[in-house]
N, C-alpha and C positions, 0 to 999 in steps of 0.2 A: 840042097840049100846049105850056105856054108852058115857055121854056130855065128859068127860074127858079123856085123855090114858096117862101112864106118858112115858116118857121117854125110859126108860128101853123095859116097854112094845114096844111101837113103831120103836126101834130100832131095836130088834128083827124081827120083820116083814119083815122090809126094808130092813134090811142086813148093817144095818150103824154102825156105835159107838155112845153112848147115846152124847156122847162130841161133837160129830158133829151137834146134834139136837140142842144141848143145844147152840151151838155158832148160829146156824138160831133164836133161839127162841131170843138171844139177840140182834141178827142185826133186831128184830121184824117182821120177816117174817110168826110168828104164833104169835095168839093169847095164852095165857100160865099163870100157876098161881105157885107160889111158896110155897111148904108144908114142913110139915118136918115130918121124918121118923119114928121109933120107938129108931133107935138110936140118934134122934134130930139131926141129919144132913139134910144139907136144898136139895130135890128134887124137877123137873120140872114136871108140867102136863100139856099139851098142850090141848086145846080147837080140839075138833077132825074138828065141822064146819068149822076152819078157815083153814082144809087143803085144796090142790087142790082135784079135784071132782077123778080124777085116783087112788090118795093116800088114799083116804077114800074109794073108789071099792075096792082096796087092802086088806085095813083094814078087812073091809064083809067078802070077798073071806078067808081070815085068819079066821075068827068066824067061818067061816061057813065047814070050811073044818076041824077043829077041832071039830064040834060038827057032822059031819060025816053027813051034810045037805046038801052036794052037790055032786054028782056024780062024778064030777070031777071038778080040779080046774080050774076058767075062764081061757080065752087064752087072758084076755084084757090088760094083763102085759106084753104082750111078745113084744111089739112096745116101751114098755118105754126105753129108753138109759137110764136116770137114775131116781129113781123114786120122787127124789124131784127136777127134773123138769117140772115147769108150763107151760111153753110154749107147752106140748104136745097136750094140747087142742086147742091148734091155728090154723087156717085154713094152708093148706098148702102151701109153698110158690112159689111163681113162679120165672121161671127160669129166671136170667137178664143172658145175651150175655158171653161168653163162659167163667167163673168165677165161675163156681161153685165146691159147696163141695167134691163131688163124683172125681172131678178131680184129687182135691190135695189129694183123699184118706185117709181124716181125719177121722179114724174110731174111735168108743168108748173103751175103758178098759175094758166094760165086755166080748168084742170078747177074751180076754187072759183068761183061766182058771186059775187056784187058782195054779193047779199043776205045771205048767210053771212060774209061778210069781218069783220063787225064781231063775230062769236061768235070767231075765229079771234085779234085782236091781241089782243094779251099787255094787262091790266090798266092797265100802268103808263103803255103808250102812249095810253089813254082818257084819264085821268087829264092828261096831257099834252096831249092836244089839249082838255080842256075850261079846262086853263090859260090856253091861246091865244085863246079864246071871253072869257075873263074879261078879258085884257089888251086883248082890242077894245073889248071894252064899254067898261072905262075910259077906254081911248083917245078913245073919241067920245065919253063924257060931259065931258073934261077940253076937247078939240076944243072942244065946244059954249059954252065960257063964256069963248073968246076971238074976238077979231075975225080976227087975223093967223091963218090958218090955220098957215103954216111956221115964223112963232114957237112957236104952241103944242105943233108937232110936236118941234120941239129941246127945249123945256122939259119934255115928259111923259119922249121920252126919257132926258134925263138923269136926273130925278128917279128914272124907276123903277129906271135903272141903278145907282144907287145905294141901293138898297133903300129910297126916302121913301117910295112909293105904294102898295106891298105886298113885305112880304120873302118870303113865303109862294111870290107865286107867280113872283117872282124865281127862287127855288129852284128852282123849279119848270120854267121854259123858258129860265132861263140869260138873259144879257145882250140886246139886241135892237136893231134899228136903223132908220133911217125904210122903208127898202127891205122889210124882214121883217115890218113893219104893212101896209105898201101891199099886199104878197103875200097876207097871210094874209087882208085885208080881201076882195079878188077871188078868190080862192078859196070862200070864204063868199058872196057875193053867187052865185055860178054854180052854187049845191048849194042854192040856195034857203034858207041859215043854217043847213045843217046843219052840225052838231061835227061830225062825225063826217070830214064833208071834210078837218078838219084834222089828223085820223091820218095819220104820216108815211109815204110810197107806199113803203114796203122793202116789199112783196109778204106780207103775215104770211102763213103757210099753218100748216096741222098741223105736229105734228114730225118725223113720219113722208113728207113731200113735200117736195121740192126746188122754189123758186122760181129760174129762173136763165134767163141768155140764152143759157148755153150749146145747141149743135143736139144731136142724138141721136148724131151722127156724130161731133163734136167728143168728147163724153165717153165712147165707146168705142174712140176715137182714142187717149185720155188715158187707160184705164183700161188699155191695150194696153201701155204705157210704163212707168207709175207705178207700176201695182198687180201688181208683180210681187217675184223673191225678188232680182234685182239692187237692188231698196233704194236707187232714185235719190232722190236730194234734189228737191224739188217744181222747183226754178229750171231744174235739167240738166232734168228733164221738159219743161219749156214750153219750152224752148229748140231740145229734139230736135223737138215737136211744131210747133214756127213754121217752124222749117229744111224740115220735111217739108210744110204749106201753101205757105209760098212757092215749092216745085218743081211746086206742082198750081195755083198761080195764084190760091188762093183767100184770102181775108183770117181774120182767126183774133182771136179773144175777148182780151180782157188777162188776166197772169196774176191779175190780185186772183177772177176770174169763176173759174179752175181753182183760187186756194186756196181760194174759198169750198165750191164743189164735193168738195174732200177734207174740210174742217170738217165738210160737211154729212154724208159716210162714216164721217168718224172718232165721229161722234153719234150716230146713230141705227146704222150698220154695221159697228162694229167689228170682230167680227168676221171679217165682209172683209177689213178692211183689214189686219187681222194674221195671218190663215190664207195669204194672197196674198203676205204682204211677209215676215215672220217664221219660217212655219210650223207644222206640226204641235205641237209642242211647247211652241211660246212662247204658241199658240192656249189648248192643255189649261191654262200655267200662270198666263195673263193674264186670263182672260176666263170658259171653262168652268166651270159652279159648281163645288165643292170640297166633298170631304164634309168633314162635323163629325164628331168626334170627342168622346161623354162619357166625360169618366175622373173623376167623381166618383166613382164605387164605387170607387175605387184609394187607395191611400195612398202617401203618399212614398217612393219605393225598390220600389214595388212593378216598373214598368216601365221598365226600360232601354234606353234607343235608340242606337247605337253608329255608328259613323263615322269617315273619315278626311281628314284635310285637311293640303295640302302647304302649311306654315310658309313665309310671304312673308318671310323674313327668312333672313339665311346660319349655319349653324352648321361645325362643324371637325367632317369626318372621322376617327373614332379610326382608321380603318384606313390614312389615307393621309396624315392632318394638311392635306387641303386644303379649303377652303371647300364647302360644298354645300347645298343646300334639303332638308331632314329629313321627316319625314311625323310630324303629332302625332296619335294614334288616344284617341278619346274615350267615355266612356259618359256617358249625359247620362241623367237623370232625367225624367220625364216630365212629373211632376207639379208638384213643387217647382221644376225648371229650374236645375235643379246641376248641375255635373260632377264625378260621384262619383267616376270612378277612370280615369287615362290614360296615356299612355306616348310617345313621345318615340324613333321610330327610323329609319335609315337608306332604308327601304322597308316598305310596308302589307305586313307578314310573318303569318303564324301566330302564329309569337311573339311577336309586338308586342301584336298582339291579345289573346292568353293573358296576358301584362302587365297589359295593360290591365284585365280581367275580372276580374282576381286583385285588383290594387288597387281597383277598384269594390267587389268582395266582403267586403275586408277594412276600407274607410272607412264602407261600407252596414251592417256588423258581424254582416249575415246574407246569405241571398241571394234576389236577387228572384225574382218569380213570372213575369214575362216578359221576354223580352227583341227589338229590336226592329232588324235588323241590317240592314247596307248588301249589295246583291246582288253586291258585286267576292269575286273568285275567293276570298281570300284568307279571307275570311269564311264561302265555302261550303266550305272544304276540310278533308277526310279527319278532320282532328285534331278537328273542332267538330261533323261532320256524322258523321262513322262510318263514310260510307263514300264511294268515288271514282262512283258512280252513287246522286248525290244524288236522296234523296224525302221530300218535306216529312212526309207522312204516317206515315213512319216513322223518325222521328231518333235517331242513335246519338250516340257520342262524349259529350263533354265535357259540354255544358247536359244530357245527359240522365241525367249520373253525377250531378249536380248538382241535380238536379228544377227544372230549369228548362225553362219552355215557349220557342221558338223560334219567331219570325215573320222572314220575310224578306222587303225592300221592294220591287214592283216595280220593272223594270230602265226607270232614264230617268225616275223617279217623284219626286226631290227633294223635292216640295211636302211629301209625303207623311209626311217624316220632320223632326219639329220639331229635331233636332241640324240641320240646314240653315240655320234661321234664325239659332242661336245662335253657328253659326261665318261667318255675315254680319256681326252685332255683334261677335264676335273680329276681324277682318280688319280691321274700322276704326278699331278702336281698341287694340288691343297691338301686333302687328306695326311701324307708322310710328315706334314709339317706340324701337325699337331699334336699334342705329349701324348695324348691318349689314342695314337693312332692302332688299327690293330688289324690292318690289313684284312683283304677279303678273300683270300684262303691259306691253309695251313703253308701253303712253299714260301709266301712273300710277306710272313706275320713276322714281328720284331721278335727280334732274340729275348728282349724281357720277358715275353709272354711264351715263353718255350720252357720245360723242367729243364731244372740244374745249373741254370745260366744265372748263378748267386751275383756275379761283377755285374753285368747289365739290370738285374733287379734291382741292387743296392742303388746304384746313379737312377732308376725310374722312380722308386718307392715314394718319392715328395711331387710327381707328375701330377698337374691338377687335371680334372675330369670338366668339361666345361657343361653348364647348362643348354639348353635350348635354344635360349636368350643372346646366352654368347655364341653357341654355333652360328647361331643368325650372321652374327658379324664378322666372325671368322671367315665366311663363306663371302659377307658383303661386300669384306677386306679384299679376298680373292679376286671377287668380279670386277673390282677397280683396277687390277692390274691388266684380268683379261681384255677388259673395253679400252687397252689402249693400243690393241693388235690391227694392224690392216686389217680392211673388209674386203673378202675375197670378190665379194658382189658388186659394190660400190668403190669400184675404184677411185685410189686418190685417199677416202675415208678410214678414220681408224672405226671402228665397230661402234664406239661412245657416238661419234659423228655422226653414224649413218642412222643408227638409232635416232637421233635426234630428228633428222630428215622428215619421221614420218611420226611425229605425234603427234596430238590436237591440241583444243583449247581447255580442256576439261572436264571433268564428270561431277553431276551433282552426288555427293554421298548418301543423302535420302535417298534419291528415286533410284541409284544405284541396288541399293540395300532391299527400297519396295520390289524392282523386278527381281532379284535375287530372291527374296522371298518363293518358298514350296508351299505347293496345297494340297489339303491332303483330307478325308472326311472322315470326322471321328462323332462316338457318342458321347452325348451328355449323362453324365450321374452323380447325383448329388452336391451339382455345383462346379462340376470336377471332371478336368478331360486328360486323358493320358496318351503321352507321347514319349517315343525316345527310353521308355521304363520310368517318366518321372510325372510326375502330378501336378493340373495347372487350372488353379482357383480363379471365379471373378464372380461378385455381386451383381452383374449383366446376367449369368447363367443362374439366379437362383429362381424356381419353381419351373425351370425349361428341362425340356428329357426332349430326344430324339436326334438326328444326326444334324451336326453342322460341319461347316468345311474352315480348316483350319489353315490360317499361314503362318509360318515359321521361318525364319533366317539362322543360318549356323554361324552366324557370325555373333550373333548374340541370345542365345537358345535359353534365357531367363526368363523371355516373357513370349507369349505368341497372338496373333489376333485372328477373331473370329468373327465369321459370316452366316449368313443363313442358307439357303442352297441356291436361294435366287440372287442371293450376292449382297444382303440390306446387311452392313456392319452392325454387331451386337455387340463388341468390346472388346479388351486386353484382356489376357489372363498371366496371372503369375504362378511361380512357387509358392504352395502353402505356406504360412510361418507354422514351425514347429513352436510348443510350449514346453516350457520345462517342467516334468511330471510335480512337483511339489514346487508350483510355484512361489506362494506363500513364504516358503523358507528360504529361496534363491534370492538375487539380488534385484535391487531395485527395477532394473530392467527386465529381468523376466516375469514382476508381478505386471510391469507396466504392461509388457505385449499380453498376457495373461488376460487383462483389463480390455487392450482394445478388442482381441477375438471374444471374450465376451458382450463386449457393445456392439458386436456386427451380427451374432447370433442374435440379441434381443432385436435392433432395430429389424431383422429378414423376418420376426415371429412380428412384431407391430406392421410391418408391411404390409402381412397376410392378412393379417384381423381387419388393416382398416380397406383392403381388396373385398373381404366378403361383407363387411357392413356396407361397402359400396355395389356388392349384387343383389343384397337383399333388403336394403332399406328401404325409403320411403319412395328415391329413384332405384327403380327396379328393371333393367331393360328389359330382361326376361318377360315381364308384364306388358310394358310398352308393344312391344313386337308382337307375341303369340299372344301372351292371356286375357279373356274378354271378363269383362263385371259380369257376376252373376243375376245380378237386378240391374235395371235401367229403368228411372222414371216408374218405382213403384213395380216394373214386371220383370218375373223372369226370362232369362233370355237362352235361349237352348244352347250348350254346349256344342264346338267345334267336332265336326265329324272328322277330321283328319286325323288319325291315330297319332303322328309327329308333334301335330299343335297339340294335340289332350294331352300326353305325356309332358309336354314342355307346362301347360296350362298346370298341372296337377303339380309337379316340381316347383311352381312358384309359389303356390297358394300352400304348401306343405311344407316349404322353407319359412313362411312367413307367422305358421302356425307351431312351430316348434319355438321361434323366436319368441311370440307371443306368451307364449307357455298357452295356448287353447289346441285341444287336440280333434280335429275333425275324423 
């Protein structure tokens, strides 16, 4: 075997184009020396030792079957996928957890024969190589009607390069050079004038097959690395993957061969690529079909879908006056894609909620028929659902005083609920507008609020912080511009419009407030029921102890009213008045309130007194009912044998004798 094979020769073997060797020899993948020919044009000869040890058994197996020295040609070729890859000598690899190649059915190019190849390029590459057939033909008929053959070749080029000879198929193959006719001409002579030779060798296969040089080892090396939920960038990958080759001594593909390889993942097996690197989740929300959803039978207002979302921007705490991110809770229309009614508070409460629902109800002018909530606590709890051992199938509380149907969203289901997307279009566009915006993570928070950014802090330092009050209408500001967008639903309509479409005539705000109203059974003590952590007095409760059922509205949680268990109204209660410890010395007003909780304790003590001169005075019903006279007409008359009536008998007659002052 000679030290040297050029090009030519070796390409032939292999089945390559000499232009393919010749691009390895200069990314220095062979060792190689540069000659020149008999026509003094410069040729490659490649060092045969410095090929892999398969490609040089090949080389043999060629010698030797041309000199008619081997029975038959080895079968040691028949494993290579392609044969200037190295990694064929590498142990084989083992399987990591269910991620491997045979799954996504990445097979090679040579499973496609030669005869199929031409079903398989794309259109426009035909088209293209019968371009190149048309620019020879030219070529030679323009050749033929000069003597100087290398004049004629600078004169056609330039011409056609300039679109004089055809602009068409200018367009068509792009600019061209003496070197690019010479090529395509010998290409065409060796296919015996087939087009078809001049379809560009990029490997076409289905869409569904990978053409690549990578080995089997190589891309489950790389699918070990890349395709996992660490979420390396492709570059760290090939980086980690060469490090680890060059400790095993073996040579390793370029990266352009590994991003082709993810291209070809991210196309046909997405999938993959996102169940492996993303997860479960971003799988369901990216990829996974998605149900549809008809709500043409619906009208405007009819379905509510509710939500909450923590305001990228700073508002003032009323309870502390210090800056803070607010929570805004929204009800969104389904239909129309309005926001009919929301609220604005410190943390996703009950209350905020009940806000929120209350102003939907009363901007809607009636109330919908469903409603379409978020699954956080706040939403499932006691006051909306009825009771602390939630079931869908049997709803209490507030939507059901209301005749409202309840739906609630799968937990981790986003997709699912269209307020999702409308506060993606809020976030991009109200929040950045406002001086105290501060964005909702560290990559996309303003440069003032970042250390050492002294220029952008100095221009924010006088930025006002708004209230509650004014978020309100910053947000309200907002929603007038949204409500003048087409309605995707309601063709024809802007969203203000279609909104319109489907309100009523009205809600009364009493009985609004009464069914909104929660009940809930508390005890009595000393006048005094406690809810919430606060305390709630009424003259109704005094001398009463035992459980009554309370109702309460969060819309004004100052006062509450109460029932008995059978449902008879006993009265209002309020907040205690506190008095000031030394009233006497305080102001006018705190002796007066001083004075009146004094006149309410006397009159509850004159209450009592004139309650018991009324059990045991001269009408006594105790007597009336149970106790008999002890004389009648001069005789005694036997005491009642019923142990209940003696007892009650004995109790009256022993009240009446301590009054008395006579002691029996």
């Amino acid at each position: 075997m000679k030290e040297y094979m050029s090009i030519k020769e070796l390409a032939k073997i292999l089945n390559l184009t000499p232009r393919a060797l010749q691009k390895r020899c200069k990314k220095g993948d062979f060792i190689f020396k540069i000659i020149k020919n008999k026509l003094n044009r410069k040729t490659y000869e490649i060092l045969i030792s410095s090929l892999p040890l398969d490609i040089q058994e090949k080389i043999k197996n060629a010698k030797n079957t041309a000199n008619n020295t081997s029975p038959a040609a080895t079968t040691m070729s028949a494993q290579i996928i392609n044969p200037l890859n190295p990694a064929l000598i590498a142990p084989q690899a083992s399987p990591v957890s269910s991620y491997s190649v045979k799954a996504l059915q990445i097979q090679s190019s040579d499973e496609f024969s030669k005869n199929s190849r031409l079903i398989e390029v794309p259109q426009v590459q035909k088209e293209l190589a019968l371009a190149k057939f048309d620019v020879l033909t030219l070529w030679q008929d323009f050749r033929a009607q000069e003597e100087i053959k290398e004049k004629a070749n600078s004169e056609f080029i330039k011409a056609f390069n300039k679109g004089l000879i055809s602009k068409p198929l200018l367009d068509k193959t792009g600019e061209i050079s003496r070197g690019t006719l010479y090529r395509w001409q010998k290409i065409l002579k060796e296919n015996n004038g087939n087009y078809t030779a001049l379809i560009n060798n990029y490997g076409y296969g289905k869409d569904f097959n990978l053409n690549t040089t990578l080995s089997d080892f190589e891309k489950q090396e790389f699918i070990n690395i890349f395709f996992n939920d660490a979420k390396l960038d492709l570059a760290s990958a090939y980086n980690l993957l060469k490090f680890k080759f060059n400790k095993m001594n073996m040579p390793i593909k370029s990266e352009a061969a590994f991003r082709r390889f993810v291209n070809f993942i991210k196309k046909n097996h997405n999938d993959f690529l996102v169940l492996s690197r993303e997860g479960e989740k971003a799988l369901k929300d990216t990829v996974v079909s998605y149900i549809r959803r008809d709500i043409s039978d619906y009208a405007p207002g009819d379905i509510l879908v509710a939500d909450g979302n923590k305001l990228d921007f700073m508002v003032i705490n009323p309870l502390n006056g210090r800056p803070c991110r607010a929570i805004w809770v929204a009800f969104f229309d389904w239909v129309s894609k309005d926001v009919v009614g929301s609220e604005i508070m410190l943390a996703e409460n009950t209350q905020c909620i009940s806000s929120a629902l209350r102003n939907a109800i009363i901007r809607l002018g009636r109330f919908p028929k469903e409603v379409y909530l978020d699954n956080g606590r706040a939403f499932r709890g006691t006051y909306f659902t009825g009771s602390k051992n939630f079931n869908e199938a049997n709803l209490q509380g507030v939507y059901k005083s209301l005749g409202i149907n309840v739906n609630f969203a799968k937990p981790y289901n986003g997709r699912a609920k269209t307020v999702e997307r409308f506060f993606g279009e809020f976030v991009k566009s109200c929040p950045p507008l406002v001086p105290s915006y501060i964005g909702n993570s560290i990559k996309n928070r303003p440069a003032h609020y970042k250390r050492n950014e002294k220029f952008h802090k100095e221009l924010h330092k006088n930025d006002i912080i708004p209230t509650i009050e004014q978020a309100k209408m910053i947000i309200e500001t907002w929603l007038e511009f949204y409500r003048t967008k087409p309605c995707s639903n309601v063709k024809g309509k802007t969203i203000k419009e279609a909104f319109e479409m489907g309100k009523g005539k009205g809600i009364d705000l009493d009985m609004l407030d009464e069914l909104m109203m929660s009940n809930i059974t508390r005890t009595v003590k000393r006048n005094t029921i406690k809810l919430f952590g606060h305390e709630y007095e009424s003259t109704a409760l005094y001398g009463k102890t035992g459980e009554y059922v309370v109702k309460y509205s969060l819309f004004d949680i100052t006062k509450i009213k109460i029932y008995t268990l059978k449902g008879e109204y006993v009265g209002e209660a309020k907040a205690p008045i506190k008095v000031k410890g030394l009233a006497k010395t305080g102001s006018a007003v705190d002796f007066y309130t001083y004075k009146q909780e004094l006149k309410k304790q006397n009159e509850q003590i004159k209450s009592t007194i004139n309650k018991t001169r009324t059990l045991t005075g001269k009408y006594d019903p105790l007597s009336d009912i149970y106790a008999l006279p002890v004389k009648q007409n001069g005789e005694e008359i036997e005491a009642p044998k019923d142990k209940y009536i003696i007892d009650c008998y004995t109790y009256a007659h022993k009240i009446r004798s301590l009054k008395s002052g006579t002691d029996l």
